[in-house]
MIVO-902872 format. One record per residue (C-alpha): residue in one letter; z, y, x. Coordinates in steps of 0.5 Angstrom, whole numbers, plus 500, padded with zeros to 3 digits. Each point is the difference from the previous one (the first is absolute). Layout:
<pts>
<'a',<Z,Y,X>> ...
</pts>
This chain:
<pts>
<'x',<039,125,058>> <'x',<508,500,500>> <'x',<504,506,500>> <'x',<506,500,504>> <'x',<507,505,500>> <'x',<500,504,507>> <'x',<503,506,503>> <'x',<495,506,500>> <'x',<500,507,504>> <'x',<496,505,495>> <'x',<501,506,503>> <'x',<503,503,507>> <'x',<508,499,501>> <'x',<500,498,492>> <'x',<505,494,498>> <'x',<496,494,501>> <'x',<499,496,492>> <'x',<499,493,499>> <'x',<495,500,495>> <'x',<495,494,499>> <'x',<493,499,503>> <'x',<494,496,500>> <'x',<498,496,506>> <'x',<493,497,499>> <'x',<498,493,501>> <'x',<498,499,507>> <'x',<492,501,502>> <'x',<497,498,506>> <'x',<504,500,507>> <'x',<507,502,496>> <'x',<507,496,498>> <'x',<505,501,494>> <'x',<506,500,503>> <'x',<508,498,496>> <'x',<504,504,504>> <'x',<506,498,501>> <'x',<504,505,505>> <'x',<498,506,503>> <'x',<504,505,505>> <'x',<501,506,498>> <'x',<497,504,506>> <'x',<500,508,503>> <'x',<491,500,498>> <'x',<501,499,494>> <'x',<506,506,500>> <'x',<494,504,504>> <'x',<495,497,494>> <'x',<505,504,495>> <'x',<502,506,504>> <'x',<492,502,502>> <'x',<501,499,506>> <'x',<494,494,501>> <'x',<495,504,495>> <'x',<499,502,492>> <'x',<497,494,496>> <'x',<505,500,495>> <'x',<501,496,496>> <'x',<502,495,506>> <'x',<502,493,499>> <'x',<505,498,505>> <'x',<504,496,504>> <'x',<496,496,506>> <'x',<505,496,503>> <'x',<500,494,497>> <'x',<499,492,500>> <'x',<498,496,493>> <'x',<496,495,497>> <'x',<493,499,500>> <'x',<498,499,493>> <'x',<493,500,500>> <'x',<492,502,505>> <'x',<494,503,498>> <'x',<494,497,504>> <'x',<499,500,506>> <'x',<508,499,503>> <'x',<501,493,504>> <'x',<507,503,504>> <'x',<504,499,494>> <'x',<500,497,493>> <'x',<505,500,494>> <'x',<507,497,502>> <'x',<499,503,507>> <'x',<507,504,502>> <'x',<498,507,503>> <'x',<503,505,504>> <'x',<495,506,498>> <'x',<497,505,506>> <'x',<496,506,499>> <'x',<495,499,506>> <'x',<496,495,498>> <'x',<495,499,505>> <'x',<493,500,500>> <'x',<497,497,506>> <'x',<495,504,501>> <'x',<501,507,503>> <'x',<500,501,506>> <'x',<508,499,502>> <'x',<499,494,496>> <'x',<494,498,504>> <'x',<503,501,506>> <'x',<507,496,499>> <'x',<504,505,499>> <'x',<501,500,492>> <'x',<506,502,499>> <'x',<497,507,501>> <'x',<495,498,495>> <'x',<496,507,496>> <'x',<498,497,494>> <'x',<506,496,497>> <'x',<498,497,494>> <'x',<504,502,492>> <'x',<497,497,494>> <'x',<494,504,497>> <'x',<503,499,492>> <'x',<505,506,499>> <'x',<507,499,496>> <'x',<501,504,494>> <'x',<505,503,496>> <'x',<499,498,492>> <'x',<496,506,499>> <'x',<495,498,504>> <'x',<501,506,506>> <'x',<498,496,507>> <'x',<508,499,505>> <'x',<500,501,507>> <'x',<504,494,503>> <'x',<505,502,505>> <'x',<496,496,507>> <'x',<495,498,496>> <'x',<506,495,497>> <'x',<503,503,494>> <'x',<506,495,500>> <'x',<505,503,496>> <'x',<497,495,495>> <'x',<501,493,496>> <'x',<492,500,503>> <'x',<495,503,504>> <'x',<494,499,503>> <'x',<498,501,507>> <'x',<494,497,504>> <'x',<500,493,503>> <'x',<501,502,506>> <'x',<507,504,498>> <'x',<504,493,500>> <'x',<503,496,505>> <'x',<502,493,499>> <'x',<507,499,502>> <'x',<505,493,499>> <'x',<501,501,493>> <'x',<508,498,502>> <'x',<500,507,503>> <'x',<505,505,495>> <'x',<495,505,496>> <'x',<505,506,501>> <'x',<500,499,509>> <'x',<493,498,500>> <'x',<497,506,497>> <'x',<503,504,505>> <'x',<495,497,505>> <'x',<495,504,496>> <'x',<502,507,503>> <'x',<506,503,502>> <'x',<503,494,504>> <'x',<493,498,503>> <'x',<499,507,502>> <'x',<507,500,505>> <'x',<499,493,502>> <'x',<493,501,502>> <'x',<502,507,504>> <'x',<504,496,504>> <'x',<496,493,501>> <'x',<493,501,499>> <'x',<498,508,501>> <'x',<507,501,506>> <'x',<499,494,502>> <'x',<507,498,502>> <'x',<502,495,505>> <'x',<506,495,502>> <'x',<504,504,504>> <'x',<498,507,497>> <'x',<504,506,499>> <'x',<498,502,493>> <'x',<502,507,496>> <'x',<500,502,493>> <'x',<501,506,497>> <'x',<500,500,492>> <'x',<504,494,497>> <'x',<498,501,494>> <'x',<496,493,497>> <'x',<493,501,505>> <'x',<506,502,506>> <'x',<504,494,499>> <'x',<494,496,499>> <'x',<498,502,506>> <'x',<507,499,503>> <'x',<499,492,497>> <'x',<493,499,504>> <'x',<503,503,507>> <'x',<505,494,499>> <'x',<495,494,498>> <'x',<495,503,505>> <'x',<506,499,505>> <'x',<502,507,502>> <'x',<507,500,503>> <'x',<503,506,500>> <'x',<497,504,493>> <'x',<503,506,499>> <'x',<501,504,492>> <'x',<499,508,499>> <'x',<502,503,494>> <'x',<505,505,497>> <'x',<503,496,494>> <'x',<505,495,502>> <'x',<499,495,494>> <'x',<493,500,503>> <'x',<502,498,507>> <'x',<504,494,497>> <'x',<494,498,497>> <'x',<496,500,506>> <'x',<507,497,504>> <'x',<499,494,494>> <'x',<493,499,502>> <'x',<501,499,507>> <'x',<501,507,503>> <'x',<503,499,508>> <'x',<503,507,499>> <'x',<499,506,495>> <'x',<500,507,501>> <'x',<501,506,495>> <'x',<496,505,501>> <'x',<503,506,497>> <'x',<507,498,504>> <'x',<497,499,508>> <'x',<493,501,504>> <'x',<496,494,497>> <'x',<496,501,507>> <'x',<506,501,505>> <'x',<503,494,496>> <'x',<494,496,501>> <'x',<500,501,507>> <'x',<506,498,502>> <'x',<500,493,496>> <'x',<494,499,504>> <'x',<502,501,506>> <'x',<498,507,500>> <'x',<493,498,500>> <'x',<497,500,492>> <'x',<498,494,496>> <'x',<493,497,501>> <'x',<499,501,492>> <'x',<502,505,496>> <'x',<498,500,493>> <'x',<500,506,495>> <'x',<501,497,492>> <'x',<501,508,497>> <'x',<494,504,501>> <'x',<503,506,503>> <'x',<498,504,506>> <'x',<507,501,503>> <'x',<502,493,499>> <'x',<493,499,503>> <'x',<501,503,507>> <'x',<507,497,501>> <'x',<497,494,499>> <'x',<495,502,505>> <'x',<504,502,505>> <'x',<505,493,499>> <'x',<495,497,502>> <'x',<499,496,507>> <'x',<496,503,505>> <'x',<493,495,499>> <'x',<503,499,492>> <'x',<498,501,493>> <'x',<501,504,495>> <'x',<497,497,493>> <'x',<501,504,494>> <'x',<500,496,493>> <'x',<503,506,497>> <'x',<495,504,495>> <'x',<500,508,501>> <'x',<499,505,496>> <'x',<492,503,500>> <'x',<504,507,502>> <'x',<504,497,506>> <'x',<497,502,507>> <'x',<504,498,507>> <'x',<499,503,507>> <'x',<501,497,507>> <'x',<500,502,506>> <'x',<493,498,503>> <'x',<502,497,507>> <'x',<506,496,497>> <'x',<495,496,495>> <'x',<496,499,507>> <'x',<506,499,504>> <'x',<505,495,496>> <'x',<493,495,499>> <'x',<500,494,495>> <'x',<499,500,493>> <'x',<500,505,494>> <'x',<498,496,494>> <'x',<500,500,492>> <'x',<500,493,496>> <'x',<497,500,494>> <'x',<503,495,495>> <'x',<504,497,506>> <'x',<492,498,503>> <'x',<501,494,496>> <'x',<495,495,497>> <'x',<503,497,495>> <'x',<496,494,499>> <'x',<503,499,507>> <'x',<507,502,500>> <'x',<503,500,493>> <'x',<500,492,501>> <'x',<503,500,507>> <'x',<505,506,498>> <'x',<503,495,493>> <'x',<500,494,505>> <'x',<505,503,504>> <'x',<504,503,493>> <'x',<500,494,498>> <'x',<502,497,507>> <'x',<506,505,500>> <'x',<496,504,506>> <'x',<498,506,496>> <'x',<507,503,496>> <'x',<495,502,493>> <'x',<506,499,496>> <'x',<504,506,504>> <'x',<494,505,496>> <'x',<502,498,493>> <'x',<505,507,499>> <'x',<500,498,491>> <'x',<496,496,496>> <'x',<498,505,494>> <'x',<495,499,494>> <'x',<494,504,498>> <'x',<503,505,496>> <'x',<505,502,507>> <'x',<493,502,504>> <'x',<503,508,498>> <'x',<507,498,503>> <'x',<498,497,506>> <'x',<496,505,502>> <'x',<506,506,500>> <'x',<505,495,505>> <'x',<494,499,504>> <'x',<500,507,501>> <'x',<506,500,501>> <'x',<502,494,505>> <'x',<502,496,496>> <'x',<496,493,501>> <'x',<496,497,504>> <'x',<496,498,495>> <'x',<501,499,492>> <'x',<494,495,498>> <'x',<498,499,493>> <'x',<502,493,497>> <'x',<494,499,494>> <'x',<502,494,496>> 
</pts>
C-alpha cells in the first residue's frame, strides 16, 4: 500500500494541509495512477468552502493527467504505461441513458470501491471521486482515458473538467455550426473554453461578456470576435447591435447567476439557444415571463460535464491540441508545486489565473 503526499480539506473554509495518505493497492475493476499534473479547479475551492457537501476530510484535486502504474482484475482498457487523462463520469453502460445511447447522461458513474486514507486510518473523501492533488490515487478503471503519450500532462489534465465542460457547452450540448453567432457570458476557464469550442466548431462571430477587462483580453486571446463589458454597457442591446439586432444563435452562461441568466436569455436569436454550464447555488431562483419562454422558442438547456463521453472526446480534442487547433496551452496561467495548492486558490478567487496546474515530480 504506498503512502503518498497530498492536499487535504479537513474542515469548512480551514487552509488546506499537505499530509501523507495511504492508497491501497488496486483491487478488482480499479487503477493506481502517477499523477503527474493536475489543474487547480473552482470544485475543489466548492470542496473546501462546503459548498458541494461535509465529508471531511476531503482529498482533493480531480483535474488531472498521469500514468497508470498498475490494475486490479478485471480492468482490459488500460494497463500499466498507459498515459491518462482522469474523468469523473466513468460510465456504467447499463443504466438507462447508457442503454438508450445517451451515456454521456449516464446516473451510475463508476468511483473505485476501496478508500484512501489518512495515516491514521480515517476513510478520504476524493474530490469527484478522484482526489488528484497527490503523487497517487486510485480510481476505477473506467476513470482513465488513454490519450497520445506525447500530449503535456499539464494541457491534457484540462480536458478532465474545466476545459471540457466550455468546450462541450459550446460543441456537444449548444451544438454550434459554421457560420453561428455564439455569445458567452463569463470568461473565466469554463467561459473562454466555451469561447474556444465556438471557434473550432465554426462560429463567425463569438461575442465575450464580462466585467473584468483582463478577463475579456483573455477571451479576445482564445478567439473572441468581440468583447463586451458588462459593467460598462448593456450586454443585450450591445449583443444585438453586433447581430444585426437579431440576438445570437447561442448564448452560453458559464457563471451560474440568474441575472446573467436572463440576459443570455433575452441575447439570444429568436428559435436560439440558451445552455447554462455555469452551476448556481441551491438558494438561487429565476422568473421569467411565461409568454416569452413560449414566445421566443429554441432551446433552454443545462450541460453537465460539457455532455462529454470522455472515451470519445478526450482523444479527438488532444488530436486537435496537438494539431495546433485547440489552444490548450493559453490555459496554463502558472505552473506551481503541491505545496502552492492554498495560494492558487486565493488568485482564483481573485482573477488572476486561468488556471494554475500542480506540476508533481
Amino acid at each position: 500500500m504506498p503512502e503518498v503526499t497530498a492536499v487535504i480539506s479537513r474542515a469548512k473554509d480551514a487552509p488546506v494541509t499537505l499530509e501523507t495518505i495511504h492508497v491501497p493497492d488496486p483491487g478488482p475493476g480499479e487503477a493506481l495512477v502517477r499523477i503527474q499534473a493536475c489543474g487547480v479547479c473552482h470544485t475543489d475551492l466548492h470542496y473546501k468552502q462546503g459548498g458541494i457537501g461535509d465529508d471531511y476530510p476531503y482529498l482533493l484535486g480531480h483535474e488531472a493527467a498521469g500514468i497508470v502504474e498498475a490494475v486490479g482484475d478485471d480492468v482490459a482498457d488500460v494497463a500499466p504505461g498507459d498515459f491518462v487523462i482522469l474523468n469523473w463520469r466513468a460510465v456504467c453502460g447499463q443504466c438507462r441513458a447508457c442503454r438508450r445511447g445517451r451515456p454521456w447522461y449516464c446516473f451510475a458513474t463508476h468511483n473505485a470501491t476501496q478508500k484512501m486514507t489518512l495515516a491514521d486510518g480515517t476513510p478520504l473523501s476524493p474530490a469527484l471521486g478522484i482526489g488528484a492533488f497527490a503523487e497517487k490515487t486510485l480510481v476505477a478503471a473506467g476513470q482513465c482515458t488513454k490519450v497520445d503519450p506525447q500530449t503535456p500532462a499539464t494541457v491534457a489534465g484540462l480536458l478532465g473538467c474545466g476545459v471540457m465542460a466550455g468546450l462541450g457547452a459550446a460543441l456537444n450540448t449548444g451544438g454550434v455550426q459554421r457560420g453561428d453567432s455564439v455569445a458567452v457570458f463569463g470568461c473565466g476557464g469554463v467561459g473562454d473554453a466555451a469561447i474556444a469550442g465556438a471557434v473550432l466548431g465554426g462560429a463567425t462571430t463569438v461575442i465575450a461578456v464580462d466585467v473584468d477587462d483582463r478577463k475579456l483580453a483573455w477571451a479576445k486571446g482564445l478567439g473572441a470576435t468581440h468583447t463586451v463589458n458588462g459593467r460598462q454597457e448593456d450586454a443585450v442591446e450591445r449583443i444585438r447591435e453586433l447581430t444585426g439586432g437579431n440576438g445570437v444563435d447561442l448564448a452560453i452562461e458559464a457563471i451560474g447567476l440568474p441575472e446573467t441568466y436572463k440576459q443570455a436569455f433575452y441575447a439570444r436569436d429568436l428559435a436560439g439557444t440558451v445552455v447554462l454550464v455555469g452551476v448556481p447555488t441551491p438558494d438561487m431562483t429565476i422568473e421569467l415571463p411565461f409568454l416569452d419562454v413560449f414566445g421566443r422558442g429554441g432551446a433552454l438547456k443545462s450541460s453537465w460535464y460539457g455532455d462529454c463521453l470522455p472515451s470519445r472526446d478526450f482523444p479527438m480534442l488532444i488530436d486537435l491540441y496537438r494539431q495546433g487547433r485547440l489552444p490548450l496551452d493559453a490555459f496554463v496561467s502558472e505552473e506551481i508545486g503541491i505545496d502552492a495548492v492554498e495560494a492558487a486558490f486565493d488568485k482564483m478567487h481573485a482573477g488572476e489565473v486561468l488556471r494554475s496546474v500542480v506540476v508533481i515530480k
